[in-house]
N, C-alpha and C positions, 0 to 999 in steps of 0.2 A: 477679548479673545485670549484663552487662556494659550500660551506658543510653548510648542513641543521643548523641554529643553537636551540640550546635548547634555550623554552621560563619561564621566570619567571617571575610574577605580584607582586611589592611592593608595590605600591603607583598608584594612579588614572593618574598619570602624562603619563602614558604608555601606554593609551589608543589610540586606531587608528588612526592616522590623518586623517578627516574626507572627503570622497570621494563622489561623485553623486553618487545615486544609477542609475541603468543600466532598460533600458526598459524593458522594455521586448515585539398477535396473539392468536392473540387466540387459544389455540388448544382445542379441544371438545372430551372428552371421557366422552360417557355411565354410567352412575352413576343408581347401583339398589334403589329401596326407602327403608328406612328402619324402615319406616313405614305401616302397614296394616288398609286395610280397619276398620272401626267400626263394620260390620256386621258381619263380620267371628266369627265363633263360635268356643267354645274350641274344637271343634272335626275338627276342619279342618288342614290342612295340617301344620305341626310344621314352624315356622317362618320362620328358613334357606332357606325350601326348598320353600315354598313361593317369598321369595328373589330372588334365582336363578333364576325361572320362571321367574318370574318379568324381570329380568337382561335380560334373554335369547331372550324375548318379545321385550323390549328395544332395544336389541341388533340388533335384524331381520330388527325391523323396521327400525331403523338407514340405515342398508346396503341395505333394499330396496328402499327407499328414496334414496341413495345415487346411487343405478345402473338406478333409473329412473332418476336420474340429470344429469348420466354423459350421457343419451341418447335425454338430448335437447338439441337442436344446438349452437351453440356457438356464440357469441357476433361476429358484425362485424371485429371488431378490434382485432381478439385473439391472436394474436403475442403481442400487447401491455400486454395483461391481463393476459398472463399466461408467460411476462416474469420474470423471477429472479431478475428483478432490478425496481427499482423506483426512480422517483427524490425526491432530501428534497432540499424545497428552504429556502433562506438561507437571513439574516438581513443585506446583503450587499452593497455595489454600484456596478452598473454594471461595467464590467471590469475588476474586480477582478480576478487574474488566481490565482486558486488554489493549494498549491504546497506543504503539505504534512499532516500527521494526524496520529495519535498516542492516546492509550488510557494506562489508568493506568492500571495494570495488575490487582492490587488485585482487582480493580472495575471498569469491561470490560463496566457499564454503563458511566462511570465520563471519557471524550476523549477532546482533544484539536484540530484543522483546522488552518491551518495556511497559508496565501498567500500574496502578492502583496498589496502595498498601507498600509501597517501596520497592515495587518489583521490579527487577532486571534479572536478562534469562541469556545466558548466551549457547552460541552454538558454534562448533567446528566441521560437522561434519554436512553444512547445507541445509541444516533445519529440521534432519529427520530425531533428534536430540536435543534437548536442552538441558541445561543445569545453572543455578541460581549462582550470580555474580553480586560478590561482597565485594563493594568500594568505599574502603574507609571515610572515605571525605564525604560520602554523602549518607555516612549512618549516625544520627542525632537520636538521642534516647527522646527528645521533647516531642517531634516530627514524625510524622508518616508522612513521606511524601507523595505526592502521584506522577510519577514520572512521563510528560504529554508527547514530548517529541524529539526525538533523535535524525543524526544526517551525517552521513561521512563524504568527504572530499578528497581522492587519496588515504593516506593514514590519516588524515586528521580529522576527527570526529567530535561531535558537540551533543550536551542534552541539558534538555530544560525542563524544568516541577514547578510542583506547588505543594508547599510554600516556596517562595523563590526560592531555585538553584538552579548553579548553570554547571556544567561540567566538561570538562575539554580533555580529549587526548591528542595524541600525535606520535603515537604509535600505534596505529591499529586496534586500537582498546585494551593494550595489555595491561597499561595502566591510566589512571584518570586523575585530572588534578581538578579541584574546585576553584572557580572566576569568583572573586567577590563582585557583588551589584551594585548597584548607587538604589538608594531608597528613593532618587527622584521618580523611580522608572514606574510609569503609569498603568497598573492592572497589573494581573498574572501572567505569566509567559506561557503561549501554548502553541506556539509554532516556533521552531529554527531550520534554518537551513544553510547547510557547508556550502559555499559558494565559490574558496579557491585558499589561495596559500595565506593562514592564519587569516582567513575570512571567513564571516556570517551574514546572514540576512535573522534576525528576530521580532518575533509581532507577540502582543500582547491580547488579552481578550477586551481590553479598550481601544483598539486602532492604534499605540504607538505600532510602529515601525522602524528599528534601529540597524543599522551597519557597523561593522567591523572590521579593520583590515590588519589589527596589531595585536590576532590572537585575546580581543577582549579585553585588552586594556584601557581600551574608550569605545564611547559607541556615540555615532552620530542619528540624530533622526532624521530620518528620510520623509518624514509627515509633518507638518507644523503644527499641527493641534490634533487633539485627540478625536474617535468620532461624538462623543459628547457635544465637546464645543462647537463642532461642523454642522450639527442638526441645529443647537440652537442658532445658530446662524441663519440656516434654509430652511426651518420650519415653516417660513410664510412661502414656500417655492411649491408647496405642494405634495412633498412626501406624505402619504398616508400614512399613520401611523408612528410619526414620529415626536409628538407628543407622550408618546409611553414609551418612546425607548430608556432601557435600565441599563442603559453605558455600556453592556459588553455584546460579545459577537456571541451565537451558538455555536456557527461553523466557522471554519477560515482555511481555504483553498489556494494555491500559489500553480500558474502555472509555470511549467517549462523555461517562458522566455521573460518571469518574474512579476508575470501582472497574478493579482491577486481577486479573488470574489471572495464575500464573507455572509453573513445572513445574521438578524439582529437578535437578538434574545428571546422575543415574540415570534417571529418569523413571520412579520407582518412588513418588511419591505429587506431589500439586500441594497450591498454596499459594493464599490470595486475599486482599483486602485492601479495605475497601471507607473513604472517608473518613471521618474520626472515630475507628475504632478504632486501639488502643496496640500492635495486633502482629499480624502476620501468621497466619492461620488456615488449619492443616494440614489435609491431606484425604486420604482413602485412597482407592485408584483401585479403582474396580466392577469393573477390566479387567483379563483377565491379563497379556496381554504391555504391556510397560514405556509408557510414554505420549512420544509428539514433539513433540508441540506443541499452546496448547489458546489458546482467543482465542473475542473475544464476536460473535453474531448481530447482524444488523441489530435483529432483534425482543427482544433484552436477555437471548436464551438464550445459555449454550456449545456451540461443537463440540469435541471431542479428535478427536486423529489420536493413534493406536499404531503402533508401529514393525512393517513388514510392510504397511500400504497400510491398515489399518483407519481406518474415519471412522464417529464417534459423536456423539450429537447428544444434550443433555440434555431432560430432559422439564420442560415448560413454560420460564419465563423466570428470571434472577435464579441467585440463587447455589446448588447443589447437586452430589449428589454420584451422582443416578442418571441414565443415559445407556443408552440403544440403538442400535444399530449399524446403519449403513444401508450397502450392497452397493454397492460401485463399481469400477470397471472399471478398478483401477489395473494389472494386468499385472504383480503381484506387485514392481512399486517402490512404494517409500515414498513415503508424501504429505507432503508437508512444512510447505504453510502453504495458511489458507482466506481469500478477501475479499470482503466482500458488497456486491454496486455497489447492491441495494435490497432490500428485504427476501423479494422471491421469488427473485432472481436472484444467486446467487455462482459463483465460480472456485477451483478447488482445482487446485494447482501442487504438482511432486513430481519424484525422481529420475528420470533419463534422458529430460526433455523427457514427462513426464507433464501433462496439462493435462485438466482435467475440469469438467464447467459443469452447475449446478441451475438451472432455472425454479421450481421448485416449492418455495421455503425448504430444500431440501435431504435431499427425502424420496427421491428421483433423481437420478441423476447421468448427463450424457452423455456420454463421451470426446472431444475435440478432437481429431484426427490432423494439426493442422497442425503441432505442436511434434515429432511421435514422430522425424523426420530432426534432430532439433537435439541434438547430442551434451554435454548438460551436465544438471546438475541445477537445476531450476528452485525456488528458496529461500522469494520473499516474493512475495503478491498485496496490490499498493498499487492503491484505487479514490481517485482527486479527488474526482472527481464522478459524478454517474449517466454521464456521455458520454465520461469521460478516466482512463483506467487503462494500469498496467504490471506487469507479471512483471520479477521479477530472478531471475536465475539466476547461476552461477559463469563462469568464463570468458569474462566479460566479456557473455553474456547479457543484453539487454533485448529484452522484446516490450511493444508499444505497441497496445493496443485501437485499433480501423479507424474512425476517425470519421466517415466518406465514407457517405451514405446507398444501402442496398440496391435489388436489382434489382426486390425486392419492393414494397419502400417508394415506389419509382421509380414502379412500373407504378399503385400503390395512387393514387397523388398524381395523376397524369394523369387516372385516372379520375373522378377525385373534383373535379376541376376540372372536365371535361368536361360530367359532372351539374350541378355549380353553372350555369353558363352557358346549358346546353341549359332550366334549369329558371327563368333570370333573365327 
């Protein structure tokens, strides 16, 4: 059994030997004036009450304007115009697959994009902009890197490529210094995540799992063996399929409260990992056809997606291996990734500009038709927050959730001031 070992950085001498990289609103509320006519004479109505009038006047008119808007017909294209998403395009070369994104927490406007061909994209103004970020330390004339995954904790923020590199700030992204590696470190890095002050959590596309708590100066392994050595071990236990596994993950998934699902190369059986345990725990798939991608519910269940458009959904929460298929509307492309902006409401993104949206925790799904004209594959659904979300897709794809309050919301709010006032 070959045992995970611990990593420590002394010197630059330790850094990766150097490998190909691999292909691959406005909102509008009614304002009273608070000023009066010139003509009004002292005898007239005391200013307040003036005001209110004024507001209540204001107010009417606003909401009938608003019931005569929503009874003109609607733009040929309504499904584009009233959908929830939009594209922001983006300072890049075509090609570009986009592969993760992350903002600074204290300032949800200041976020980072990160994909394919060396790409980093930043943004100050919340996403509706971006502009291409030169970080000396990770521009190597020999390398194209592809940059997998980024995570901020506070100011301190971290990102990891291929060919190894790690990269750390601790100020907000203004500036970025480069971690040298230990060449022990088993696979490519394709997940990290900020966990607290000068901590990480890092996974590899061969099941290491490493911790951090000194800004990257060591890293311990959290797995004793990699998933290689764990199937040859359980191969006779009955994993399907694990006679062909090729050492690395396709997927890798972290929830919330640090437990992990991953899905194997084939997508003929998945993996999980939850903290505390010494190894990774194989699973045999309920499903026929081979598995895509599998990631955690807002409410602590899994979804899996099968190759062919399937989306299954596991029964109750927590770690298992039984799943039920729910019926969606993919048009025979494949779904590729699920993201839950709250726990009734997620997005499921897929080949050829597929985009599909649940209310209900994901017992239904309803097609989006604003993506079906966007000629790309849509990859990863990333939510902030309940109000601030993105779609990445390949070719340099981003869609940007509409944060601009609806027509509905509009006419909802006028009314509802109206009542106040009429009722004061």
């Amino acid at each position: 059994m070959a045992a995970m070992p611990n990593l420590q950085v002394t010197d630059c001498s330790s850094l990766f030997a150097p490998r190909l990289p691999s292909r691959p609103h406005s909102r509008f509320i009614p304002k009273a004036s608070l000023q009066q006519s010139h003509h009004h004479s002292s005898s007239a109505s005391p200013p307040s009450l003036v005001n209110r009038r004024q507001l209540i006047s204001q107010t009417a008119s606003l909401s009938l304007s608003l019931v005569t808007l929503s009874a003109l017909p609607l733009p040929a294209k309504s499904e584009e115009v009233l959908s929830e998403w939009e594209r922001v395009y983006l300072p890049i070369d075509p090609g570009v697959v986009l592969l993760d994104i992350a903002f600074v927490p204290d300032d949800l406007n200041h976020g980072f994009l990160l994909g394919t061909r060396q790409t980093i994209l930043e943004t100050k103004d919340g996403g509706n902009t971006w502009v291409p970020r030169s970080i000396p330390s990770a521009e190597d004339e020999d390398f194209n890197y592809r940059f997998n995954s980024i995570s901020f904790k506070g100011k301190e923020g971290w990102i990891v490529g291929k060919p190894a590199i790690l990269l750390y700030t601790s100020d907000a992204g203004e500036s970025w210094e480069r971690i040298p590696l230990s060449a022990q470190l088993p696979g490519d890095m394709v997940y990290i995540k900020a966990t607290g002050e000068k901590s990480a959590e890092m996974v590899t596309d061969q099941g290491a799992i490493y911790v951090t708590s000194n800004r990257g100066y060591n890293w311990r392994a959290a797995v004793q063996e990699t998933v290689s050595a764990t199937l040859n071990r359980t191969v006779s236990s009955g994993i399907s399929g694990a006679s062909y596994y090729t050492g690395t993950f396709n997927t890798v998934n972290r929830s919330p409260d640090g437990r992990y699902v991953a899905v194997s190369s084939r997508g003929n059986f998945y993996l999980t990992w939850e903290p505390g345990q010494p190894f990774w725990q194989p699973h045999n798939r309920a499903i026929a056809r081979r598995i895509q991608n599998m990631g955690w519910r807002a409410d602590g269940g899994l979804w899996l997606l099968v190759r062919g458009g399937g989306l299954f959904l596991s029964k109750g929460t927590g770690i298992t291996e039984d799943f039920e298929e729910v019926p969606v509307q993919s048009r025979g492309f494949g779904i590729l990734d699920v993201g839950y902006r709250s726990e009734d409401e997620a997005w499921a993104a897929g080949g050829s500009g597929v985009l599909l949206r649940t209310t209900n925790g994901g017992k239904s799904w309803i097609r989006d038709k604003a993506a079906d004209s966007i000629a790309a594959n849509l990859y990863s659904v990333k939510f902030i927050n309940d109000k601030k979300g993105f779609v990445l897709g390949n070719d340099g794809v981003l869609l940007r959730r509409k944060t601009g309050i609806s027509m509905s919301k509009l006419m909802a709010s006028a009314f509802h001031l109206l009542q106040v006032f009429n009722n004061a």
